[in-house]
N, C-alpha and C positions, 0 to 999 in steps of 0.2 A: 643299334645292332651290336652283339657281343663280337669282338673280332677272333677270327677264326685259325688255329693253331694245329697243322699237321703235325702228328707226333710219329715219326716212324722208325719202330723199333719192334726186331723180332722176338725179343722174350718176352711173352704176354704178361707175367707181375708186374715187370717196371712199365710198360708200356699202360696197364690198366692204373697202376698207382700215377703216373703220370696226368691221362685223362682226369684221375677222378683229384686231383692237386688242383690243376685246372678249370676243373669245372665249377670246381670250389670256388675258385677267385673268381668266376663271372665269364671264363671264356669258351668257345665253341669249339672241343676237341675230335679232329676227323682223326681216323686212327689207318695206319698201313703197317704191316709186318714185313714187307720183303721189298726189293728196290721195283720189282713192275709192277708190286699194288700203290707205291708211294707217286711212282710216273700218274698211274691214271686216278689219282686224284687230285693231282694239281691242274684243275680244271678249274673253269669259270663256275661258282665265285670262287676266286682263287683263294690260297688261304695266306692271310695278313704274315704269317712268319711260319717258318719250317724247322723243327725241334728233330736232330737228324741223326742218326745214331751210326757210328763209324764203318761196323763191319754189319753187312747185311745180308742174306739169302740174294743170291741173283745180281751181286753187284758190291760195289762199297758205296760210303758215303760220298766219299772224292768224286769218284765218278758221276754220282747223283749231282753234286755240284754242278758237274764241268759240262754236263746235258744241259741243266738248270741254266747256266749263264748261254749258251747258246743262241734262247728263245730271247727277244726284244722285253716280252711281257715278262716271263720269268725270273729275267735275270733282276728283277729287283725285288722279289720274294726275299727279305732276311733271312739268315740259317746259321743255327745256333748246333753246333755239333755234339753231342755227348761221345763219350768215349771212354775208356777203361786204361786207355792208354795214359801212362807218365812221362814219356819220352817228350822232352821239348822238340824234339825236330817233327815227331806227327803232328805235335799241336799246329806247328807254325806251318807247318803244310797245309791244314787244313785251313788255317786264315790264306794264304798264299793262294790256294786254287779259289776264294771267294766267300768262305762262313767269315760272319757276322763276329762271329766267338764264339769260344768251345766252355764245355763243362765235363770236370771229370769225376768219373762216377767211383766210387758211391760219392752223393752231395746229398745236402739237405731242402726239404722244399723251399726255405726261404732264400737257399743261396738260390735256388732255377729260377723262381720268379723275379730275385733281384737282377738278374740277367736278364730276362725277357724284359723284364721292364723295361731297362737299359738299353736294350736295341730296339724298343718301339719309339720309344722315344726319341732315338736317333734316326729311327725312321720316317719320324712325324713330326719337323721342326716346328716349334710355337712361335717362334721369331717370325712378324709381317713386316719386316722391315724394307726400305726399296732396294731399288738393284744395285748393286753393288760391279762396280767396274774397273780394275787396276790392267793399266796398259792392253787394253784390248782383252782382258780374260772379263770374262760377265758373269755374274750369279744373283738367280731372281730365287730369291728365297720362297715366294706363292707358288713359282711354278714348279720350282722343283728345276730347275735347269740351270745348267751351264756351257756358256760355248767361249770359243775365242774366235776375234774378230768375226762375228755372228755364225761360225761352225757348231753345230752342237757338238759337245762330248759327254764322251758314257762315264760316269762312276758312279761307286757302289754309297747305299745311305751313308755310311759311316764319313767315306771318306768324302760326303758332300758337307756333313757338318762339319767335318775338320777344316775342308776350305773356307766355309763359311765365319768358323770363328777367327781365321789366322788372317780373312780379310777385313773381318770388322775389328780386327788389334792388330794392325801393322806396327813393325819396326819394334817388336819388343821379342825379347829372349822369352823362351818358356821351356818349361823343363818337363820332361815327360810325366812329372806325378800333377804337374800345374795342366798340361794338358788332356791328363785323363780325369781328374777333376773335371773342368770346365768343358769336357767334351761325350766324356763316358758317363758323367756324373759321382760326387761322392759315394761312398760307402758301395763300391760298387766293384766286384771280384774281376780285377781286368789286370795282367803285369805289365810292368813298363817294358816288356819286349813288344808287346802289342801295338803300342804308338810305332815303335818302329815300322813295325809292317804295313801299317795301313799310311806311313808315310810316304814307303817305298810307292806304294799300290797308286798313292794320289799324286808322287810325283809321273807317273807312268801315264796314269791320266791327263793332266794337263802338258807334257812334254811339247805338244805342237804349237808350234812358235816358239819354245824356248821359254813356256812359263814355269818350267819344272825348275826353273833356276833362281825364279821367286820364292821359292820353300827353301831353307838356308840352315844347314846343321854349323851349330856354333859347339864347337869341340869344350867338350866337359862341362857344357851349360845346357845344351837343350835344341830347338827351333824355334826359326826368326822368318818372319813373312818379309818380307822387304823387296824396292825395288833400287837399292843398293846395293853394287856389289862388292 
């Protein structure tokens, strides 16, 4: 089955040129124009990733997020923001309340789908590797889960692969372009403020018990997994 891509955006060219990019590539485009037609079609079958456009009739995008993460089922919808805005601090806001990553418009088709790629795949690890456990923090790479000392906890795809990779390479320095490489993928439109954010987000995540203090910023080098302090 082609997997299915909420595009919600209120000016109908971008939003139809959108679908019709889409559908080119093989994917299932549900279309919303305003924030209560985008509500009522995140319904079952939900759609695989949400293409979300910053300012909307009846709402913002932010907002839409912040509904979004609320739901148990929702809150793990990817969402990839488009926006017109330049300003680094809306960007980083909108990663902050919970998008996946943003695209700033005007872009070209191949930069959105090298993006979508990007987050599906961060949302759909290939790795079946077994479970993985540093001092009581556990990540079963098939389930998709992570708990400490069998708690489950919530984070978002991104920052599940992040832990994933920073526990399958302990004790090494990595630099934020070595990490968005190995984690975002090459060739792939992401800045190194980005790492920051979704590090903040995954230390926030694992904080209970003190595992936020496993993820280690080594000054002028990068981050270090370790459970040396």
């Amino acid at each position: 089955m082609p997997r299915r891509i909420l595009v919600v955006e209120d000016e109908a060219p971008i939003r139809e040129m959108l679908t019709f990019v889409l559908e080119q590539k093989g994917y299932e485009a549900i279309e919303a124009e305003d924030f209560d037609s985008a509500l009522e079609k995140v319904i079952e079958p939900y759609p695989d990733l949400i293409l979300l456009d910053w300012m909307l009739p009846g709402g913002s995008g932010v907002q839409l997020i912040k509904q979004l993460k609320q739901d148990e089922i929702t809150r793990q919808i990817p969402v990839v923001m488009l926006t017109a805005r330049g300003e680094e601090e809306d960007k980083i806001r909108g990663l902050e309340v919970g998008a996946d990553d943003y695209i700033t418009k005007p872009f070209s088709p191949k930069e959105l789908m090298a993006r979508l790629k990007a987050v599906m795949r961060r949302v759909s690890p290939t790795s079946l590797d077994d479970v993985i456990e540093v001092q009581g923090l556990k990540l079963d790479p098939v389930s998709h889960r992570v708990s400490t000392n069998d708690n489950p906890l919530d984070m978002g795809p991104t920052e599940f692969k992040l832990l994933h990779f920073f526990m399958t390479h302990p004790e090494r320095v990595y630099s934020r372009e070595q990490l968005l490489n190995n984690v975002w993928g090459t060739n792939v439109y992401v800045e190194d403020r980005t790492v920051d954010v979704h590090i903040r987000r995954l230390r926030k995540a694992v904080a209970e018990d003190g595992h936020d203090k496993l993820i280690q910023t080594v000054r002028g080098a990068g981050y270090r997994f370790s459970t040396r302090m």
